[in-house]
C-alpha positions as CSV (number, residue, x, y, z in Angstrom):
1,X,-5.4,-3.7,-13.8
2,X,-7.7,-6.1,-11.8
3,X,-10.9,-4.8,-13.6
4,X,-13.4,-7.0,-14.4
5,X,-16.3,-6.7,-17.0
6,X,-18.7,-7.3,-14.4
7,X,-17.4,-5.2,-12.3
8,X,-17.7,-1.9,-14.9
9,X,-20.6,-3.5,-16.4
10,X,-22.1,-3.2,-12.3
11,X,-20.3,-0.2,-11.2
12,X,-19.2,1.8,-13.3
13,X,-21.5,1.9,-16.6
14,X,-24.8,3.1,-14.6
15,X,-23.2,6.0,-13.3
16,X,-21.8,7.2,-16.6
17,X,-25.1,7.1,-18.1
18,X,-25.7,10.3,-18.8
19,X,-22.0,11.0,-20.2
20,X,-22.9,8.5,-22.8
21,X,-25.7,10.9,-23.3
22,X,-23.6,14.2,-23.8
23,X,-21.2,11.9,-25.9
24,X,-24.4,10.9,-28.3
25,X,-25.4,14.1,-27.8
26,X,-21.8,15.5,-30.1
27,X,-22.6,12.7,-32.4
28,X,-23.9,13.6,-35.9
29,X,-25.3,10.6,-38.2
30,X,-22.8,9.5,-40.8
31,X,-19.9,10.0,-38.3
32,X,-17.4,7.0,-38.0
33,X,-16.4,6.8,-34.6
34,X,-13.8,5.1,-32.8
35,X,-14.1,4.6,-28.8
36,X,-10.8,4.0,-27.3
37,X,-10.5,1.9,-24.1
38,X,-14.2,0.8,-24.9
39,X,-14.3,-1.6,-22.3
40,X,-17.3,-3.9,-22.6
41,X,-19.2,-1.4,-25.0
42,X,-21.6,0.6,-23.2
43,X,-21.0,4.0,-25.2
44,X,-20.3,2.3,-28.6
45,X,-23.4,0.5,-28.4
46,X,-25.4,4.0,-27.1
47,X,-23.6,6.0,-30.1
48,X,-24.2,2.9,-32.8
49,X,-27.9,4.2,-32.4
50,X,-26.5,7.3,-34.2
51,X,-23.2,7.0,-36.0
52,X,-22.6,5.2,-39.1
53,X,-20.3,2.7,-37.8
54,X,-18.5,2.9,-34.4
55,X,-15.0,0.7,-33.7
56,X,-14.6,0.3,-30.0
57,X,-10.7,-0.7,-29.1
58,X,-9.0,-2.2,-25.7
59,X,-6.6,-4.3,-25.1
60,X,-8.9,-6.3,-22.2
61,X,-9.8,-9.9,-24.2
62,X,-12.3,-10.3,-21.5
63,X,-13.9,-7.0,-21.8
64,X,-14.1,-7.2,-25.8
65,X,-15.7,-11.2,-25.0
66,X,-18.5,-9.1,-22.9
67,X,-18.6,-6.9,-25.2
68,X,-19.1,-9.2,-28.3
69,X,-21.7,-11.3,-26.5
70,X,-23.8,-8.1,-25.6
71,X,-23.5,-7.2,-29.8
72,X,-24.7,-10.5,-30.6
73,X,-27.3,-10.2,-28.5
74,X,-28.6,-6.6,-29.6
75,X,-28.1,-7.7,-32.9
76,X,-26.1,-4.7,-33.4
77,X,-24.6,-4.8,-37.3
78,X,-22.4,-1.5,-37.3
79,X,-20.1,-2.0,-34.6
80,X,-16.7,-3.7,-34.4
81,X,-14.6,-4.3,-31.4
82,X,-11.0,-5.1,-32.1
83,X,-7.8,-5.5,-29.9
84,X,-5.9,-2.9,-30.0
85,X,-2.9,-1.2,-27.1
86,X,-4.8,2.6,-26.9
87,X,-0.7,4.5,-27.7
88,X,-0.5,2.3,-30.7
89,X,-3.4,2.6,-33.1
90,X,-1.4,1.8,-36.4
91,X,-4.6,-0.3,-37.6
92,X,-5.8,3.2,-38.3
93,X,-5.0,6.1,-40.8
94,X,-4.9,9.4,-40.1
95,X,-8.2,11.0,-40.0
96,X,-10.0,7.7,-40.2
97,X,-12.5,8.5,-37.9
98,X,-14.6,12.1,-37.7
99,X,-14.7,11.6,-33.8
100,X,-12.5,9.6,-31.3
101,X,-13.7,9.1,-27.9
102,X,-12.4,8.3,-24.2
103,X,-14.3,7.6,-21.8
104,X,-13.7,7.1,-17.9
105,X,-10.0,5.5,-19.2
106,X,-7.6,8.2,-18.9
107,X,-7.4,8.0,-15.0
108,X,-6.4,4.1,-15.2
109,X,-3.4,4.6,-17.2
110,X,0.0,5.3,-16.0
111,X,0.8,9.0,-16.8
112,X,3.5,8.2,-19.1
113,X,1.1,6.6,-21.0
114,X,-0.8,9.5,-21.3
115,X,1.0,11.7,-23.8
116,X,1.3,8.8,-26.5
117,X,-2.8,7.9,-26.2
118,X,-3.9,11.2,-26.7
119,X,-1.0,11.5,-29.9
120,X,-2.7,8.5,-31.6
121,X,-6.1,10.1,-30.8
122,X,-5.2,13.3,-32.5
123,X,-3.3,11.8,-35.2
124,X,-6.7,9.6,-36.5
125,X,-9.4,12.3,-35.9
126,X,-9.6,15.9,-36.1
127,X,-12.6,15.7,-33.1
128,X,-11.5,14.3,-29.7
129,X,-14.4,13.8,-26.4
130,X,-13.1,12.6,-23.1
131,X,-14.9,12.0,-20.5
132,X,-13.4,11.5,-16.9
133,X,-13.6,12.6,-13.1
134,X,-13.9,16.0,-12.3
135,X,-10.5,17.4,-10.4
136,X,-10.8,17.9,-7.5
137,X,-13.5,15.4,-6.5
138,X,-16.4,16.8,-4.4
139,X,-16.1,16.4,-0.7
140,X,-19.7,14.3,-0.8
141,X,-21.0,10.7,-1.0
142,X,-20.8,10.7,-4.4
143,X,-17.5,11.7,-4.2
144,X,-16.3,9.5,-1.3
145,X,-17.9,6.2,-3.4
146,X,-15.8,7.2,-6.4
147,X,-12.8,7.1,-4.4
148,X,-13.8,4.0,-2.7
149,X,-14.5,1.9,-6.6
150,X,-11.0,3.2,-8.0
151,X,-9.6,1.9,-4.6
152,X,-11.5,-1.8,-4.9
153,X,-10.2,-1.5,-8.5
154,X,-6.9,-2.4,-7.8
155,X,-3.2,-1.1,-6.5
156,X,-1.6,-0.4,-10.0
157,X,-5.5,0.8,-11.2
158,X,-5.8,2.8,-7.9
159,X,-2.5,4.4,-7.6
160,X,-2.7,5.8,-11.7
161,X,-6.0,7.4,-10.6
162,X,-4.3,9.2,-8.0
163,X,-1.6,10.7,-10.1
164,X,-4.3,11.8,-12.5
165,X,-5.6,13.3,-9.8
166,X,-2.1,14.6,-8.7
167,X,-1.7,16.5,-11.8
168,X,-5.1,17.7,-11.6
169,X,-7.5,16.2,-14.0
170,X,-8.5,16.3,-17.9
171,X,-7.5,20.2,-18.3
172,X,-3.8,20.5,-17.6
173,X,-3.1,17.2,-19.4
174,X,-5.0,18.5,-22.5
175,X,-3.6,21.2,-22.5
176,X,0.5,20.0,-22.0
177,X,-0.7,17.8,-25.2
178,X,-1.3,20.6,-27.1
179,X,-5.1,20.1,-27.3
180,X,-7.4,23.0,-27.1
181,X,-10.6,22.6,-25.4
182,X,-13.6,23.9,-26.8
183,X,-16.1,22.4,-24.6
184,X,-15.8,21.7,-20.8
185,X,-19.1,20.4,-18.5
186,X,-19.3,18.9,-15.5
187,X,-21.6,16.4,-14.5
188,X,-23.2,13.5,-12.3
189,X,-23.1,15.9,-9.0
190,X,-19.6,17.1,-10.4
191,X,-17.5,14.2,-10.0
192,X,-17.6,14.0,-13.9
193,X,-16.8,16.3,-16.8
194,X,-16.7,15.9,-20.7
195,X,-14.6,18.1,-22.8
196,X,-14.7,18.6,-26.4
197,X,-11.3,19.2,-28.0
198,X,-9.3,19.8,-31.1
199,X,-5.9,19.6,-31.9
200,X,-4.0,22.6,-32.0
């Protein structure tokens, strides 16, 4: 899709700072947590600092490679990263996990894609936090620079984000995947929200 680790290591990750805080903030200690799409690690390594063990998925080698190097460095011993395709988590069992979490990924997928990722998500956890932009985006600079990184992230990554935008955000595809939202907060000048849901 073009992205780079750098580039959501330089971009994206300081603006999502505090959704990795809401996120943390739905974490209890003991819960095993899996991060789909984890990218280069940012919120696994913000909820290792609670969880009992967090297992951060993506099918990027180069993010994971970031990623790894940033554990080593921490010295972080209760994560794991592991290559994994987000609609085919068959590493898992059902209801491995207490909490499974998505964060700023959704958007980047094609929306076929969509309705298989948030199956496997259901099928190994109970609990289910997404995180993603806010639909419609706010007609402000914040807004405008969003627009402007998912266009410098690439045609294919680009043109997903506007069908997820197309069909109108988070809430009308949680909802035509039978997931009921419990929580739903914007945030970061409302180009962000995090919902809380549970499967039907």
């Amino acid at each position: 899709m073009g992205e780079t680790g750098w580039f959501y290591r330089t971009f994206i990750d300081p603006l999502l700072k505090s959704g990795r805080k809401l996120i943390k903030n739905n974490i209890n200690a003991g819960d095993m947590v899996l991060d789909v799409a984890c990218g280069t690690g940012a919120l696994v390594f913000d909820l290792a600092e609670k969880a009992k063990k967090v297992v951060g998925v993506d099918l990027s080698e180069s993010m994971l490679k970031a990623a790894r190097l940033e554990q080593k460095k921490r010295g972080v011993n209760n994560v794991e990263f592991i290559v994994a395709d987000a609609t085919l988590l068959s590493v898992f069992a059902d209801n491995e996990f207490d909490i499974v979490t998505l964060s700023m990924a959704l958007h980047q997928f094609n929306p076929e894609l969509h309705s298989p990722i948030l199956a496997e998500m259901k099928r190994i956890s109970k609990k289910i936090i997404i995180v993603d932009y806010a639909v419609p985006l706010p007609k402000s600079t914040n807004g405008m620079a969003a627009r402007i990184i998912e266009f410098l992230a690439g045609k294919e990554h680009n043109g997903n984000f506007k069908r997820f935008c197309k069909l109108g955000g988070l809430v009308p595809i949680l909802e035509k995947n039978n997931l009921q939202i419990k929580t739903n907060k914007k945030f970061g000048s409302g180009i962000f929200q995090i919902i809380i849901t549970s499967a039907r």
